[in-house]
C-alpha positions, 0 to 999 in steps of 0.5 A: 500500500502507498504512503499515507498522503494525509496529514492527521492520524488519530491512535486510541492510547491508555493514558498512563503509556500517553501520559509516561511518554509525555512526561519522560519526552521518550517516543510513544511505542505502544502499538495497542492495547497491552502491545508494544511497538516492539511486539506488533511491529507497528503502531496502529492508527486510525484514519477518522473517528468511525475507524475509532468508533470502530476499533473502540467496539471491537477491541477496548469494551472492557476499558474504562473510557476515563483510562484512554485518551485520543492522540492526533498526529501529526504525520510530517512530524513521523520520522517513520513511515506510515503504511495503509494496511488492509484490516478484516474489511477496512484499510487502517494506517500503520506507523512502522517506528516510534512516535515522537510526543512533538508529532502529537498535536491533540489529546482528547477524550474520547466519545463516551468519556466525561 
């Protein structure tokens, strides 16, 4: 799959990982929920909220709303590449490296969380 050609990607994050990368100034490198970078190979990403809402349904029932936060980022600040892989009936965007916390430029609750 090409490159991606767009500028914002959104990743679901357990806000204790988000919050320990922001505060050390390492890189983020949970791919998802409970895996690491180094486990999956890539960190998953969503291109839009209905892949989110999607994901959110499927894989992240069981947290609580208030434990994960929303991460947009910023692609022209990746120094990895972002790939679009085909996932069950959807094409979802892949980091393949760490994310740098300067490449996030938007934390937010996510649908559901007070």
């Amino acid at each position: 799959m090409p490159a991606s050609t767009r500028d914002t990607l959104l990743h679901i994050a357990e806000r204790t990982h988000w919050e320990s990368a922001r505060a050390s100034g390492a890189p983020y490198t949970m791919s998802t929920l409970g895996r690491t970078l180094d486990d999956e190979g890539f960190i998953h990403c969503s291109s839009d909220m209905a892949q989110v809402a999607g994901v959110l349904a499927r894989f992240y029932t069981g947290v609580p709303r208030e434990d994960l936060v929303l991460l947009t980022v910023d692609v022209t600040r990746l120094d990895a590449p972002v790939r679009y892989e085909p996932a069950g009936d959807d094409v979802f965007p892949h980091v393949y490296g760490p994310i740098p916390v300067s490449a996030v430029i938007d934390v937010r609750s996510l649908p559901g969380t007070r």
